[in-house]
Each structure stands twice: as structure tokens, then as C-alpha cells.
BAFI-3210 file (N, C-alpha, C; in Angstrom, 3 decimals, decimal comma, padded with zeros to 6 digits):
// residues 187
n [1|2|3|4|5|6|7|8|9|10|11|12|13|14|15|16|17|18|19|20|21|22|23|24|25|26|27|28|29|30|31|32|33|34|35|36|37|38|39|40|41|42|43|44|45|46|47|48|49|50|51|52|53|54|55|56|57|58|59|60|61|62|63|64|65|66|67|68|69|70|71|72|73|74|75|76|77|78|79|80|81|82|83|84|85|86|87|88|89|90|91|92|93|94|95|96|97|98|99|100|101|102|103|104|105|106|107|108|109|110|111|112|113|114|115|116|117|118|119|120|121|122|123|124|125|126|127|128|129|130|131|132|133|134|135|136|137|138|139|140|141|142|143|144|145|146|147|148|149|150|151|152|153|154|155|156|157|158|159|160|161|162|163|164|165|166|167|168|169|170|171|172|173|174|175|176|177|178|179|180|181|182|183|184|185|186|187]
n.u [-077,268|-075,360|-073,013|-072,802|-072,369|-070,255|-068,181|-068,895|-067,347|-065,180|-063,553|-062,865|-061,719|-060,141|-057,794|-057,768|-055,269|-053,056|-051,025|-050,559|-049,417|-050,870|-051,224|-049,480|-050,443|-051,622|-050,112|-048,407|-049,905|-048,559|-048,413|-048,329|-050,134|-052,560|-056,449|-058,506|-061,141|-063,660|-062,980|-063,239|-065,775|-067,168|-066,776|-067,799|-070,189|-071,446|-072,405|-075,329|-078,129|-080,590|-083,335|-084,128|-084,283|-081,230|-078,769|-075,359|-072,491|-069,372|-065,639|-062,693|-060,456|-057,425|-054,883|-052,033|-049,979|-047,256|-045,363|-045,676|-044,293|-044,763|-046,739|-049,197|-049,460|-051,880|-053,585|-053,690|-055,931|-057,958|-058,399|-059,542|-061,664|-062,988|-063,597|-064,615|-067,879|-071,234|-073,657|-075,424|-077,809|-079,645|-081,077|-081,975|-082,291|-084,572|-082,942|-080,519|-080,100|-080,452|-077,927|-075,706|-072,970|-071,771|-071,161|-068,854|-066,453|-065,569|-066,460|-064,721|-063,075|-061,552|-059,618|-057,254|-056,511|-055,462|-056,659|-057,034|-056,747|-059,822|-062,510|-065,692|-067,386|-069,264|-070,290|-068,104|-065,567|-063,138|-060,409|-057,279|-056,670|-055,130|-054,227|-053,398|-053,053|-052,574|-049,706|-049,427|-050,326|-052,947|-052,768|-054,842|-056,125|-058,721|-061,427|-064,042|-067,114|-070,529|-073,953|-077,533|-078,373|-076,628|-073,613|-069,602|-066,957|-063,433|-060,385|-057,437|-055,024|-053,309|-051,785|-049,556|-046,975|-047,654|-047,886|-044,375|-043,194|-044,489|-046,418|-049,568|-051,179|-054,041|-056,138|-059,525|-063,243|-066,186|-069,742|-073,125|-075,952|-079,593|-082,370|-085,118|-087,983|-089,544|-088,185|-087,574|-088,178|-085,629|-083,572]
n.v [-012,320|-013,650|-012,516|-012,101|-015,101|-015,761|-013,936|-015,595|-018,175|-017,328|-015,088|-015,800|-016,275|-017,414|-019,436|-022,365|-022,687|-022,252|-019,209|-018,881|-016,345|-014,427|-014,853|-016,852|-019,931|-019,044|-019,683|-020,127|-021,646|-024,346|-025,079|-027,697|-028,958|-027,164|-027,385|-027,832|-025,258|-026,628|-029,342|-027,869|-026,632|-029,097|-029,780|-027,952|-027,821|-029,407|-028,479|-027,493|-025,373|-023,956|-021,935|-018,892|-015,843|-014,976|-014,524|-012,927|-012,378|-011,118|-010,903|-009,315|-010,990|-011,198|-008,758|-008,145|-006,013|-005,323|-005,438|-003,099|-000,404|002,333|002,412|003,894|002,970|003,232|002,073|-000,755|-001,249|000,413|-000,851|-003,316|-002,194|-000,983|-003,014|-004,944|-006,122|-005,924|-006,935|-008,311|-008,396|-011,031|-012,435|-015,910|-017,741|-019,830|-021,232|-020,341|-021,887|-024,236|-024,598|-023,107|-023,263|-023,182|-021,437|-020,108|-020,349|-021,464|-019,279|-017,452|-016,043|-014,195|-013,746|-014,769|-017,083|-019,843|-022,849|-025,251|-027,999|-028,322|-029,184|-030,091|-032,029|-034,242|-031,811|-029,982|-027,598|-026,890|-025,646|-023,866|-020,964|-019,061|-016,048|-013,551|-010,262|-007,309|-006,846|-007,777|-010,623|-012,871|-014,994|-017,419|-019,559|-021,625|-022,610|-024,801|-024,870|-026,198|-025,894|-027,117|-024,695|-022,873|-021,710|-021,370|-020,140|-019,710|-017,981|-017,444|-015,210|-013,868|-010,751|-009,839|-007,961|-005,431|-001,974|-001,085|-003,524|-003,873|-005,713|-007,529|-009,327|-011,061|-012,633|-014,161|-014,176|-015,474|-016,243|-017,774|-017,085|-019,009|-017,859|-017,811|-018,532|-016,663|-013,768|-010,491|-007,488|-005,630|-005,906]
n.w [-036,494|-037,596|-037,280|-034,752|-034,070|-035,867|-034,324|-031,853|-032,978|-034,652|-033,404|-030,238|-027,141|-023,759|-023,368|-021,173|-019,601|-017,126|-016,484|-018,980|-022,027|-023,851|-027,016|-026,942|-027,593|-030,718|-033,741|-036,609|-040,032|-041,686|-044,916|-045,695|-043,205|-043,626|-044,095|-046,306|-047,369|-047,609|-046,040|-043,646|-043,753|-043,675|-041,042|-039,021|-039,687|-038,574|-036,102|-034,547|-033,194|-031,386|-033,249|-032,828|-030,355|-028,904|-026,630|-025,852|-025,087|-025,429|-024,068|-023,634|-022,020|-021,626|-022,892|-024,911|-025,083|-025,887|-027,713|-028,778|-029,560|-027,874|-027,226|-024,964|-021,182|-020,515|-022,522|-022,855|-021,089|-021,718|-024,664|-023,766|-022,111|-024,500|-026,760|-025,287|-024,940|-023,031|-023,055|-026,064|-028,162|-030,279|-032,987|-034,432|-037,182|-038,848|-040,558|-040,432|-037,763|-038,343|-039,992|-039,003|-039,545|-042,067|-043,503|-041,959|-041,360|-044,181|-045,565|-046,200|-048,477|-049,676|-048,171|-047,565|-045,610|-044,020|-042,836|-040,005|-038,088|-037,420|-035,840|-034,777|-032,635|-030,043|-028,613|-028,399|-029,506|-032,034|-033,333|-035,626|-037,142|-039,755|-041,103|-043,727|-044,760|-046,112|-045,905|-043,385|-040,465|-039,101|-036,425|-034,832|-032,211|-031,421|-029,342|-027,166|-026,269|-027,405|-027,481|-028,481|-027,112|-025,892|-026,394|-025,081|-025,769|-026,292|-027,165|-028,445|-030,065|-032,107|-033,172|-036,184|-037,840|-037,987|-038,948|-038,810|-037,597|-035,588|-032,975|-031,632|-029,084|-027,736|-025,593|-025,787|-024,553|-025,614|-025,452|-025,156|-025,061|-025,310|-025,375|-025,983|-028,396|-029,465|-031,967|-030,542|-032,178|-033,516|-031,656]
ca.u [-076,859|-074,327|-071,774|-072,568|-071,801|-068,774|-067,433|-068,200|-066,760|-063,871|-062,735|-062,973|-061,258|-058,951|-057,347|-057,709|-053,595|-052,730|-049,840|-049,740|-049,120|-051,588|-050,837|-048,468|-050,816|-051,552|-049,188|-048,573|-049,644|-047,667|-049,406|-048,562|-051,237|-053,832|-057,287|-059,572|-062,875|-064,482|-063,391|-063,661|-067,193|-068,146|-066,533|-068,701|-071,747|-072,209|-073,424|-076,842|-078,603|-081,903|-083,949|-084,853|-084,236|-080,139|-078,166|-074,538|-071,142|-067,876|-065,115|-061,518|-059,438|-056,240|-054,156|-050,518|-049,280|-045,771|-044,902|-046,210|-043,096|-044,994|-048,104|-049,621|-049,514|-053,600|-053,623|-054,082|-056,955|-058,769|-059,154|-060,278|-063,181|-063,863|-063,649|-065,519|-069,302|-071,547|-074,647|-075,829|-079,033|-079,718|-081,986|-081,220|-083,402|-085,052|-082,225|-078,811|-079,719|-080,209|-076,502|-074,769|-071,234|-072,275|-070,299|-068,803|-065,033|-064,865|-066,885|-063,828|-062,703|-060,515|-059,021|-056,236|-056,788|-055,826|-057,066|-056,085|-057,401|-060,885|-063,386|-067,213|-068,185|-069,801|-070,713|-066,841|-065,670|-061,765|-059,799|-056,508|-056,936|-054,345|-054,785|-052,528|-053,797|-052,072|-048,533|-049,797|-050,766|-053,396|-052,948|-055,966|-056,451|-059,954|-061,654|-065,329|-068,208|-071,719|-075,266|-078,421|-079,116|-075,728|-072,292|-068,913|-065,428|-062,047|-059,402|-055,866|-054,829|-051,541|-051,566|-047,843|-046,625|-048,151|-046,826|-043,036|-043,122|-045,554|-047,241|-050,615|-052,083|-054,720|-057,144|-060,786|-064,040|-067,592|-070,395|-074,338|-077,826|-080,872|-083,562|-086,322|-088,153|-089,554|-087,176|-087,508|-087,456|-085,469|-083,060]
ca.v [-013,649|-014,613|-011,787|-013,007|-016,519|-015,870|-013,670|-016,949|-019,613|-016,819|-014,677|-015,740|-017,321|-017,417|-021,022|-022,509|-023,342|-021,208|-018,893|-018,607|-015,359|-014,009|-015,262|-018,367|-021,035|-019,246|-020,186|-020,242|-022,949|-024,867|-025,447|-029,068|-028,823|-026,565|-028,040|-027,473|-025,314|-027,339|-030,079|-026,781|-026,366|-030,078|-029,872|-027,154|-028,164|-030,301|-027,068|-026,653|-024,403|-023,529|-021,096|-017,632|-015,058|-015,471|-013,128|-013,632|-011,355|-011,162|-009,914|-009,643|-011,444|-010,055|-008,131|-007,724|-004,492|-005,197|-005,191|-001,892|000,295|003,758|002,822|004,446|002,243|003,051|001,383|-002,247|-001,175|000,883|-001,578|-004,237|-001,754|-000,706|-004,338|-006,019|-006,333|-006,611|-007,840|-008,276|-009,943|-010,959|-013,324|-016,981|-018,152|-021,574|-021,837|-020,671|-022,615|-025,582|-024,971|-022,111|-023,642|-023,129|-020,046|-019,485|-020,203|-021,431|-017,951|-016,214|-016,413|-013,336|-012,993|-015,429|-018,048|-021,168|-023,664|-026,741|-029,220|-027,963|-029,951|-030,291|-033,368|-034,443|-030,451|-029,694|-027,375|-026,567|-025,231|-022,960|-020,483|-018,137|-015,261|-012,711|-008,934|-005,886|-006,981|-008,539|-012,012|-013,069|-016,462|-017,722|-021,073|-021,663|-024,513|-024,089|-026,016|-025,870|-027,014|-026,366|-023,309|-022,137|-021,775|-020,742|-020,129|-019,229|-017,902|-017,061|-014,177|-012,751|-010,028|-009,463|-007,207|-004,345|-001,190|-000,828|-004,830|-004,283|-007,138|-007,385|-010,777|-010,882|-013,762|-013,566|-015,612|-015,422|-016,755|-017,466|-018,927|-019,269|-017,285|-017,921|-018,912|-015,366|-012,782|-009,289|-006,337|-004,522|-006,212]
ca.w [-036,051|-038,314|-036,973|-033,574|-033,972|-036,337|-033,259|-031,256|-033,106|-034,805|-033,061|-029,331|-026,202|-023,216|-023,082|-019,917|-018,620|-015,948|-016,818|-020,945|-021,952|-024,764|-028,410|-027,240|-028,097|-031,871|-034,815|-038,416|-040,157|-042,812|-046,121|-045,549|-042,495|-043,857|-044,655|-047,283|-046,826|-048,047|-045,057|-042,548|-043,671|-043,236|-039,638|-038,404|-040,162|-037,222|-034,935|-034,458|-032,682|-031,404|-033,605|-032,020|-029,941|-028,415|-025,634|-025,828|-024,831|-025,976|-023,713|-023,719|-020,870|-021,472|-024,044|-024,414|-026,417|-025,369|-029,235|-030,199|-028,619|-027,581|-026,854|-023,430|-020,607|-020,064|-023,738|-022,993|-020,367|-022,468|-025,656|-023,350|-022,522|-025,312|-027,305|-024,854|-024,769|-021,658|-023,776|-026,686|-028,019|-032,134|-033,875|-035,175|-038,007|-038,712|-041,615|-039,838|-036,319|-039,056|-040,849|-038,597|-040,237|-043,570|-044,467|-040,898|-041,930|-045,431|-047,241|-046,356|-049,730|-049,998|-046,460|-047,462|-044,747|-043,734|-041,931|-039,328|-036,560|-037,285|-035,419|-034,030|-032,088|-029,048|-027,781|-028,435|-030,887|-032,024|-035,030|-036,011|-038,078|-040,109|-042,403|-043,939|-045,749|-045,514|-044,793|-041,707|-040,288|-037,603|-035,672|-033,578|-031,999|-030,378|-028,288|-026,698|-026,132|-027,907|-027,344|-029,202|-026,332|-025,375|-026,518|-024,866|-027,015|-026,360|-028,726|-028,326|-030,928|-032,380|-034,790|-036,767|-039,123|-038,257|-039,001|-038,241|-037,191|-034,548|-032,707|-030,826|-028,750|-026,727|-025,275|-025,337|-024,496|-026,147|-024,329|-025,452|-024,405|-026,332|-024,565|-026,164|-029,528|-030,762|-032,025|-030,946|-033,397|-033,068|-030,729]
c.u [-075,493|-072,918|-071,457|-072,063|-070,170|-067,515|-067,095|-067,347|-065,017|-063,514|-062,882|-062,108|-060,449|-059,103|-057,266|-056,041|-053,484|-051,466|-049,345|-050,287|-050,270|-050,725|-049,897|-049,205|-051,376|-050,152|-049,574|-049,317|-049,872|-049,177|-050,025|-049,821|-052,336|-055,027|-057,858|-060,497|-063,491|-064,359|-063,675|-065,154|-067,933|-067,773|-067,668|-069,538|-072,701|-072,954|-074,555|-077,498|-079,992|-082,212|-084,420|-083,904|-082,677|-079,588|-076,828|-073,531|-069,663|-066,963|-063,628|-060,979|-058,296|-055,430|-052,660|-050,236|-047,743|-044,571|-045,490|-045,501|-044,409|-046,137|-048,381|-049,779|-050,564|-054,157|-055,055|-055,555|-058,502|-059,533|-059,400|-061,461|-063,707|-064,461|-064,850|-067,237|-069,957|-072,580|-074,872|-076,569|-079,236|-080,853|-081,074|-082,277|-083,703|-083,841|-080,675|-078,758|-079,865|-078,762|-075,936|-073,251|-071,145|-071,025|-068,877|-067,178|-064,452|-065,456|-065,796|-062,754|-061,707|-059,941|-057,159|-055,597|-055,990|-056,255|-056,795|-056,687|-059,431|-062,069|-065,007|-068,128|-068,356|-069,461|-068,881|-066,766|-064,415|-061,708|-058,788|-057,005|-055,633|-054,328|-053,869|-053,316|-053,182|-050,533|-048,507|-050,645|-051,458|-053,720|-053,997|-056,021|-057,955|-060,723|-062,543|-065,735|-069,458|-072,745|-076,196|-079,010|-078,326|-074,432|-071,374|-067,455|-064,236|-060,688|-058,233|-055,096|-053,651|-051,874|-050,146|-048,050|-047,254|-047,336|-045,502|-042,728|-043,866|-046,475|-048,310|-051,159|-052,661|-055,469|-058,395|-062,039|-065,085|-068,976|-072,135|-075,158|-078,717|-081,614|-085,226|-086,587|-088,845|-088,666|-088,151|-087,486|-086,517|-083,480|-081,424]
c.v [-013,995|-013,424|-012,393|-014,144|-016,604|-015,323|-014,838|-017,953|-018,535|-016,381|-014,176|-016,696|-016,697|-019,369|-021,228|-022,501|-021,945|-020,331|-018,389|-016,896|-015,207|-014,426|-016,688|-019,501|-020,635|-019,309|-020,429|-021,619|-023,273|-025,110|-026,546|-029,607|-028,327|-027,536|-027,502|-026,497|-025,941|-028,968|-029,229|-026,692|-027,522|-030,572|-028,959|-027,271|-028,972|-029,583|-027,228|-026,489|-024,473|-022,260|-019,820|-016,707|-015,557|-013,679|-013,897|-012,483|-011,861|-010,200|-010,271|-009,816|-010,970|-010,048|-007,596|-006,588|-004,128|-004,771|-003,879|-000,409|002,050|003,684|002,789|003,238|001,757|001,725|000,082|-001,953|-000,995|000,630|-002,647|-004,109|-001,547|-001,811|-005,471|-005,399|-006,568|-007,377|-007,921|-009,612|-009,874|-012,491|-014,559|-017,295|-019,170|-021,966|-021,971|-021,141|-024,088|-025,813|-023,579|-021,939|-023,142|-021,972|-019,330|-019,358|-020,599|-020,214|-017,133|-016,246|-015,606|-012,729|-013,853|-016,701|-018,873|-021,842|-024,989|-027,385|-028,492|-029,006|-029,628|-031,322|-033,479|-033,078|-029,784|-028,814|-026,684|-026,081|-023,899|-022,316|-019,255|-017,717|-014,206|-011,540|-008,236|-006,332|-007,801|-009,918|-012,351|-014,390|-016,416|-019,468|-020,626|-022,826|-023,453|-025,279|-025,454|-026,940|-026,554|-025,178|-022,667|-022,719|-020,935|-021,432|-019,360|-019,308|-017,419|-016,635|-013,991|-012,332|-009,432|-008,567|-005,638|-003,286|-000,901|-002,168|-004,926|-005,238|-006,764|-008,906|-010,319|-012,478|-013,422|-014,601|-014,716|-016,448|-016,626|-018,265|-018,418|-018,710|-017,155|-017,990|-017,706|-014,812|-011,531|-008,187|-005,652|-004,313|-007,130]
c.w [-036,605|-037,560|-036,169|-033,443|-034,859|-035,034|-032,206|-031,327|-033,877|-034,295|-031,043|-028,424|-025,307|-022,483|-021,854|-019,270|-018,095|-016,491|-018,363|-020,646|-023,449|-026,107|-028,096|-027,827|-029,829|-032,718|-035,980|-038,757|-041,348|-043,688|-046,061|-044,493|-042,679|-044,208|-045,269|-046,925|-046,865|-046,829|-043,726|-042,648|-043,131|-041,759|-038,672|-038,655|-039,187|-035,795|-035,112|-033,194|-032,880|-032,411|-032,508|-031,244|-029,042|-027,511|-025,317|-025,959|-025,479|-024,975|-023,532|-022,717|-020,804|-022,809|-024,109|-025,588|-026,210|-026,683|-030,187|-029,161|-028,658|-027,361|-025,439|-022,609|-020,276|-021,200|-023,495|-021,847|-021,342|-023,889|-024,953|-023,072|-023,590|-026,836|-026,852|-024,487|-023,899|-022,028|-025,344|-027,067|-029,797|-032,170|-034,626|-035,526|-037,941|-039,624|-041,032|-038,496|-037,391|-039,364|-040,213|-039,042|-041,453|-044,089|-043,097|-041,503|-043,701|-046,432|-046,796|-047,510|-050,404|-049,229|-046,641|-046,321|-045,043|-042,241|-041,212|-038,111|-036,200|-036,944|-034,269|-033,648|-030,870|-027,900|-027,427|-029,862|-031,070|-033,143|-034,796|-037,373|-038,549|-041,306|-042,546|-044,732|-045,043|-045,428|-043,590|-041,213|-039,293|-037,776|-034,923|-033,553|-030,780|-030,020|-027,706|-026,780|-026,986|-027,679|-028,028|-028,477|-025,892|-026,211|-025,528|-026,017|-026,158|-027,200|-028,075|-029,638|-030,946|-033,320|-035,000|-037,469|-038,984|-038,416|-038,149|-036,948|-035,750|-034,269|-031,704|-030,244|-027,705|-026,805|-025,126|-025,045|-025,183|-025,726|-025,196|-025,011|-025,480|-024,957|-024,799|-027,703|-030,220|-030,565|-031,676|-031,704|-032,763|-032,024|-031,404]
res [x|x|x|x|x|x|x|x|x|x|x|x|x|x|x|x|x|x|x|x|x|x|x|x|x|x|x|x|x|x|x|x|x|x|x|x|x|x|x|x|x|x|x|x|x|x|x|x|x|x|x|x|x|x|x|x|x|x|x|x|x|x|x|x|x|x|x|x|x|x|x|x|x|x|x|x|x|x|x|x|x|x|x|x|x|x|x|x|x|x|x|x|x|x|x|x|x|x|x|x|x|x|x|x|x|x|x|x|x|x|x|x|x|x|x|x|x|x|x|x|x|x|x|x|x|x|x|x|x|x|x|x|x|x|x|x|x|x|x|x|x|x|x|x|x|x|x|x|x|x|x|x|x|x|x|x|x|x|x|x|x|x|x|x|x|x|x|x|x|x|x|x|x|x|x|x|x|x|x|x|x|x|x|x|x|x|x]
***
């Protein structure tokens, strides 16, 4: 569960406006803007979720590799298959459909984060996020909806710095329902 839903609420989306190009809507963001975990945690704390049995995809909308000089033209095809998900099904407990926020963005405690416009009210759910390791920096902005039996998310990605100042953005969505109140083994 908890991967699943971190993939939902972190690292998912394609922003609705017609026309943006992968990574334009993420960005740095200033110290002076960052928020606390500790007000990130009590923003998302407001999720909850049905208990049980969930079926929910992740797949990438589109990917630009325009910043990574030599890579194959098949490239950008071939990590959209192999990134994106057609199903997958996991288990939500009686404790993390109570507090699914709980750890979702502030236990990242040694990723180097920050955080900005993080919000969860009336079946809405937003927030920037930016993290540095390695040399390298990943922007995401994401916006979605949530109900206690379904979520959808969309994120808008840039990764910097990569070797020899290589850049990567892509857009992606994440998508879930509640299917029922036993879990599966297994599943």
C-alpha cells in the first residue's frame, strides 16, 4: 500500500493545459517558500481512504529526453513502456486508510526535500515538491482528486544534473478505486 499511494500522491501526473511541454510547470523552490513537514504532514493527513483490497495504475503520458544528447530516438518510447503499469492491485489496512499522509511526504528525512503549496481539501489534493542527492535535483508539481474509493494524480517532473548536465521531464498520471473490503494474498 504505502508504495502505491506514495506513487499516487508522489510521483504522478499530466497537468491538464493543452500544449505544456513536460517539466514546465516543475520548479525550484526558494527556502523562503518551503514548508515544514511537519505542516506537509498535517496537509495530507486529511486523506482517507477506504480499508481493503485497491486496483490502481500508473502510466507515463509523455517524456522528453531532449536533454540527454545521444540517447536513441526509440528511448523515450521504450521507458514509457517499461515505467508504466497496466494494473496493479495491493492492500490498505484499517490504520493507513485511517492516516495514509502520515509518513507520505514528511518521512523523507534524508532525500533533502522541500516542500510548497501542499494541500488536501474538499476531494482536491496539490503540492511542489523538490529534492536534491547525487549532484542532481528533481522538481515535481502535482494536483489530483481523492475520495475514500478512488484517487487520480498528476505530476509534472524534471530531473537536472545528471551526468554531464543531463536533463529528463516527463508527465505522468496515477489512477485508483477501492474494490472491495477483503485483501487478497498474495495480490
Amino acid at each position: 500500500m504505502r508504495g502505491a499511494f506514495l506513487t499516487m500522491l508522489g510521483l504522478t501526473m499530466t497537468l491538464a493545459a493543452c500544449g505544456d511541454q513536460p517539466g514546465e510547470k516543475a520548479g525550484d523552490i526558494a527556502a523562503t517558500d518551503a514548508m515544514s513537514k511537519a505542516q506537509v504532514k498535517e496537509a495530507v493527513d486529511k486523506v482517507q481512504l477506504k480499508p481493503g483490497q485497491w486496483q490502481g495504475r500508473f502510466t507515463i503520458q509523455d517524456i522528453d529526453l531532449s536533454g540527454m544528447p545521444g540517447a536513441p530516438a526509440t528511448m523515450e518510447e521504450q521507458m514509457k513502456r517499461m515505467m508504466s503499469q497496466t494494473s496493479l492491485t495491493y492492500c490498505v489496512t484499517p490504520e493507513e486508510a485511517a492516516n495514509p499522509g502520515a509518513e507520505m511526504f514528511s518521512g523523507q528525512e534524508d532525500k533533502n526535500c522541500r516542500f510548497a503549496d501542499f494541500s488536501a481539501t474538499g476531494g482536491k489534493v496539490k503540492g511542489r515538491v523538490s529534492c536534491k542527492a547525487e549532484g542532481g535535483t528533481m522538481n515535481a508539481a502535482m494536483s489530483g482528486s481523492y475520495a475514500p474509493d478512488s484517487y487520480a494524480m498528476d505530476m509534472d517532473m524534471k530531473m537536472e544534473g545528471g551526468p554531464e548536465g543531463q536533463t529528463m521531464a516527463m508527465t505522468a498520471r496515477s489512477e485508483g478505486k477501492w474494490i472491495g473490503p477483503k485483501c487478497e494474498e498474495n495480490k
